[in-house]
NUGUBA-424191 format. One record per residue (C-alpha): residue in one letter; x, y, z. Coordinates in steps of 0.02 Angstrom, whole numbers, padded with zeros to 5 digits, always signed. Layout:
residues N
AXYZ ...
This chain:
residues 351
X+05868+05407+04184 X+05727+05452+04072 X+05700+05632+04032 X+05530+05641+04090 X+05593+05581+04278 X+05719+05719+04249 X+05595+05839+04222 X+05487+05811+04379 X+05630+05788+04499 X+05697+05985+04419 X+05513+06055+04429 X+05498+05990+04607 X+05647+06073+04653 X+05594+06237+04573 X+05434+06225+04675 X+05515+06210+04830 X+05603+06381+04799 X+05428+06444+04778 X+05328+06356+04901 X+05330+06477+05058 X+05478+06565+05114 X+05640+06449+05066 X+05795+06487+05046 X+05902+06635+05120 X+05832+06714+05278 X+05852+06619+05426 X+05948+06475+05470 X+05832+06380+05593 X+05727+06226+05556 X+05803+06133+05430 X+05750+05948+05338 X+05832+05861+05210 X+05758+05739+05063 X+05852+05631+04922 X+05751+05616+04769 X+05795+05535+04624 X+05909+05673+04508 X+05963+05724+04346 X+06089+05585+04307 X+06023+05434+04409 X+06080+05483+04573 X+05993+05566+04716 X+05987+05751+04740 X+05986+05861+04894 X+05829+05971+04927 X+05815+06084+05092 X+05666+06131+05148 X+05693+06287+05270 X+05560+06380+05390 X+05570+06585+05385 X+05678+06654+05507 X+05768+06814+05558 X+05944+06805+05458 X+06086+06760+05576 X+06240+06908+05615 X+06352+06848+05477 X+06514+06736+05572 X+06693+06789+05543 X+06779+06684+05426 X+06942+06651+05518 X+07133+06630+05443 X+07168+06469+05384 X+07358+06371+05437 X+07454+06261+05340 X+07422+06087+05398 X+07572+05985+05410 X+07495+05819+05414 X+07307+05857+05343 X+07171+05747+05415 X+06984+05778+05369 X+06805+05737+05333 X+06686+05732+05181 X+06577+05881+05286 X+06732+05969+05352 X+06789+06000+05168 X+06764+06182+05117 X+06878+06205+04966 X+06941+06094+04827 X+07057+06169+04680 X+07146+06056+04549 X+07321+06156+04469 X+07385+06027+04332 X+07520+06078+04235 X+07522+06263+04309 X+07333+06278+04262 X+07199+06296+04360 X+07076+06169+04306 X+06949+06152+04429 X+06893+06276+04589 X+06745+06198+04700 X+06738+06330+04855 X+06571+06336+04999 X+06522+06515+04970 X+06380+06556+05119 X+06267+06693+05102 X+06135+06770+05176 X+06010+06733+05040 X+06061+06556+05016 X+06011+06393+05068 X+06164+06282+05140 X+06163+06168+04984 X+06182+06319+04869 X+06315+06380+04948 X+06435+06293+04842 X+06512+06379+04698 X+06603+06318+04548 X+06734+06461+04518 X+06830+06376+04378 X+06774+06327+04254 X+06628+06416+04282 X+06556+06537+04391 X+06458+06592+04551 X+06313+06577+04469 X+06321+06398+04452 X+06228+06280+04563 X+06335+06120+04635 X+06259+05933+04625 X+06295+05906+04807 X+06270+05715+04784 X+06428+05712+04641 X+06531+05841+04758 X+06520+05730+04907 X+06570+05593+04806 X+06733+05675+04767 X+06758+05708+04950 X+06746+05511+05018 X+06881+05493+04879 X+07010+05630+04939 X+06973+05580+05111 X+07040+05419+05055 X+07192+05515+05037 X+07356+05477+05188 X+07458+05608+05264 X+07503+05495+05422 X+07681+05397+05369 X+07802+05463+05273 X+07904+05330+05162 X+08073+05318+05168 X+08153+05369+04977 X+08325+05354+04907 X+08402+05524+04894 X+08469+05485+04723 X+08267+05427+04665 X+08174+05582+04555 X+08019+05592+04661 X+07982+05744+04556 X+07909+05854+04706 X+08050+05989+04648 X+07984+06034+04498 X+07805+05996+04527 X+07674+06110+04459 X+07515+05989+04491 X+07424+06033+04656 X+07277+05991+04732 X+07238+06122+04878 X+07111+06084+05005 X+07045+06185+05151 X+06936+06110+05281 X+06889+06105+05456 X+07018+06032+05576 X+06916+05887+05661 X+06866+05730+05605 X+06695+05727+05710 X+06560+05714+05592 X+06450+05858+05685 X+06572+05957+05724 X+06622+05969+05566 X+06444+06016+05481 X+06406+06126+05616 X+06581+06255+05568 X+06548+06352+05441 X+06736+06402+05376 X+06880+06306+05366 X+07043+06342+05474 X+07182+06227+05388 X+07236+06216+05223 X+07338+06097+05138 X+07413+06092+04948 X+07464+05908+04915 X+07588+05944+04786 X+07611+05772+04661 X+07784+05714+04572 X+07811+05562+04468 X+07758+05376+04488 X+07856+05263+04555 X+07839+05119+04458 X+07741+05012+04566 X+07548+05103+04536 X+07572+05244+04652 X+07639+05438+04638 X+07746+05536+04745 X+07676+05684+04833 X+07707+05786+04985 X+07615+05947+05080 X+07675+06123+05020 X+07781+06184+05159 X+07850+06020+05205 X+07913+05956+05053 X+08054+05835+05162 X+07903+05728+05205 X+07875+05602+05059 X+07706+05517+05021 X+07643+05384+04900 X+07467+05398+04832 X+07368+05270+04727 X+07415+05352+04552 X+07228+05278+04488 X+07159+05386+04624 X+07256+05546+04572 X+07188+05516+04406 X+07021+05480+04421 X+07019+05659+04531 X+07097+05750+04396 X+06999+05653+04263 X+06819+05736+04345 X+06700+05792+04232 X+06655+05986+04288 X+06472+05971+04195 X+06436+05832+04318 X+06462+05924+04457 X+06334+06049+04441 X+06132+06044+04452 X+06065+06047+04270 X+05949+06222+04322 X+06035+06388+04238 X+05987+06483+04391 X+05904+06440+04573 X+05827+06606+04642 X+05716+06605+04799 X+05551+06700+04731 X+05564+06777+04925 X+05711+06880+04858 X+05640+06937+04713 X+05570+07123+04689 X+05519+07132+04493 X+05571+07021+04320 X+05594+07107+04173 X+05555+06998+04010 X+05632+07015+03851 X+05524+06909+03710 X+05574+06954+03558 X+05498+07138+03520 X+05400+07130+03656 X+05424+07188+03848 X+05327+07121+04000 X+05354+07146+04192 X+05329+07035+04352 X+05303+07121+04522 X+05292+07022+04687 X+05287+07062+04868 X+05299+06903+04950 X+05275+06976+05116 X+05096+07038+05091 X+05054+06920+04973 X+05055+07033+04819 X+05080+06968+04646 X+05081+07056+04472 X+05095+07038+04311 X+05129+07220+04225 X+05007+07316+04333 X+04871+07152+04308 X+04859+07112+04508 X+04863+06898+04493 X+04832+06745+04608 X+04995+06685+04683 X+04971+06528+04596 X+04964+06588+04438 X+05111+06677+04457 X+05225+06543+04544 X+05179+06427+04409 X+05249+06535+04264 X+05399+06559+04396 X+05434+06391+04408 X+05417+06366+04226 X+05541+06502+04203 X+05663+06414+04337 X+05617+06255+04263 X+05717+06260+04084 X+05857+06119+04111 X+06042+06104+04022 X+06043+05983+03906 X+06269+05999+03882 X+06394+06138+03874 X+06435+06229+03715 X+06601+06221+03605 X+06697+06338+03647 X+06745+06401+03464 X+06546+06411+03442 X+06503+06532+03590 X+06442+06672+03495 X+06302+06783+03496 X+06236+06865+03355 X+06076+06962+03368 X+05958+06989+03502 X+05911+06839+03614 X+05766+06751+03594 X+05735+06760+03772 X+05791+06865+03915 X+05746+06893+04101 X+05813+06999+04226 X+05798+06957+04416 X+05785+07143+04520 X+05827+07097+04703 X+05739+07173+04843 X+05890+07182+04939 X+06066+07267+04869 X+06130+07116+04939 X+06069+07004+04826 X+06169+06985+04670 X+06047+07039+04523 X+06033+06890+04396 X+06017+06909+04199 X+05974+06735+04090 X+05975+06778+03919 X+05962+06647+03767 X+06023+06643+03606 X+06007+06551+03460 X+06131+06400+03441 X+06089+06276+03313 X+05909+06178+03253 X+05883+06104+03429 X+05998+06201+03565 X+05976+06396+03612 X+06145+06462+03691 X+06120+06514+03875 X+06217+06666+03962 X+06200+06695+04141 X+06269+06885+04188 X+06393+06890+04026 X+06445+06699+04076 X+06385+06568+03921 X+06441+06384+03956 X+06292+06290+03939 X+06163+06241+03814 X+05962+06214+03835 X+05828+06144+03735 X+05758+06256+03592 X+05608+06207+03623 X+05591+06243+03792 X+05649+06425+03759 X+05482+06430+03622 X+05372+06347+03769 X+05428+06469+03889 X+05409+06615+03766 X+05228+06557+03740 X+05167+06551+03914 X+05251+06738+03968 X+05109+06792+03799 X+04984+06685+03875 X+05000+06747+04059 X+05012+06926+04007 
């Protein structure tokens, strides 16, 4: 997809957070659009009306399922142990100042701060529903299935139903299963069986077990360091090299400022968006994360409610072309240089 596309379809979305009261108080009217998105497929925008926030619902126990049946929406927790390690940790995280496509967290290898692809998530999730828990095979007691000795896992909790609505409509999950996986059997397929009922043997497609644990955790998450609703926002404090500046906003009476300069809301949603808009260009080696110096940028996003997680992007310098991002401590990810400068510019401009 050519960067330019890449570029309107990330700016669009970082309008939408600024566009009139989206993302985190109510949960009432809600629309959905696919557009085009940063790696040829579609992305999911929600456009949601202001509302009263709902009484926050009690996330229930979940039970071991014995034979675990599910659908793609029903899914609310994926976590990949190979080898002992925990190599992957996709978890639906709602919150009160989130919309319901952001409530999807990558915990490992990343963070809460990261924002899920949706379109790539729900791809993984038509492939482990492809996954059979209905007929145990029969297996020689002297054949190795390797379910003994197993420390390769995947763990999933989800919704018990396999009705499409109900399923979307619930927000937590109340089974959970961990498919534990042994050898192969020779003939394309591996043994595996549900933790807790290990005497039930299963065979999955061993080219679907690897292409899950073969996933690619950058492509799983929206190329935007940070998606904050400018509704939840109290002040930004900017860090440009020597020099300090301040936004104020009051999106409920319309006030907007930059230091103690009162400004149209336009003016100040477009250096918002700008500041939202900086996109990931690949994640950094992890022998070369360091920091040294100040950053060439930082911002720091003052909530106007305690809670609402506050948000610090800083960025460093990397190489000729890359700055070093770090969201709250957390630095995975690389941006465009560049884009850093062009950003730096128009916070001098505006102020």
């Amino acid at each position: 997809m050519q960067n330019w596309k890449k570029k309107i379809m990330i700016l669009g979305l970082s309008v939408s957070l600024v566009a009139g009261g989206l993302y985190g108080c109510g949960n009432t009217e809600e629309t959905t659009e696919k557009t085009e998105g940063t790696s040829g497929e579609s992305q999911e925008t929600v456009e949601k009306a202001e509302g009263s926030s709902q009484a926050q619902i009690e996330k229930p126990e979940t039970t071991q399922a014995e034979h675990p049946q599910f659908v793609a929406d029903g899914i609310r927790k994926v976590v990949l142990v190979e080898d002992g390690e925990e190599i992957f940790n996709l978890s639906n995280e709602p919150a009160g100042y989130k919309m319901d496509f952001d409530y999807w967290e990558i915990l490992n290898p990343y963070d809460e701060t990261v924002t899920v692809n949706t379109e790539a998530m729900y791809e993984l999730f038509d492939v482990l529903c492809g996954l059979n828990f209905q007929a145990p095979v029969a297996v020689d007691a002297e054949m190795d299935t390797g379910i003994a000795d197993s420390r390769t896992s995947i763990t999933l909790d989800f919704v018990d139903t396999l009705d499409d609505s109900k399923a979307k409509q619930t927000d937590y999950a109340d089974k959970t299963a961990t498919i534990i996986l042994g050898n192969e059997d020779g003939a394309g397929n591996r043994f595996a069986a549900i933790q807790g009922f290990e005497d039930q043997i299963y065979k999955l497609s061993a080219s679907t077990i690897d292409s899950i644990f073969g996933l690619d955790p950058f492509s799983y998450i929206l190329k935007i360091p940070v998606l904050i609703n400018i509704d939840t926002v109290e002040s930004m404090e900017i860090q440009a090299g020597k020099k300090s500046y301040e936004m104020n906003v009051d999106s409920v009476n319309g006030e907007y400022q930059f230091g103690n300069k009162d400004v149209e809301k336009t003016d100040f949603t477009t250096l918002y968006q700008e500041i939202c808009g900086i996109m990931l260009e690949g994640e950094a080696e992890e022998d070369r994360i360091t920091k040294e110096g100040d950053p060439e940028l930082e911002i720091t996003f003052h909530r106007n409610s305690e809670e609402y997680p506050e948000i610090q992007v800083s960025y460093y310098s990397y190489d000729d072309t890359h700055d070093l991002l770090e969201v709250n401590g957390n630095s995975y990810f690389l941006v465009n240089a560049e884009d850093v400068d062009n950003l730096i510019t128009s916070v001098r401009k505006a102020f």
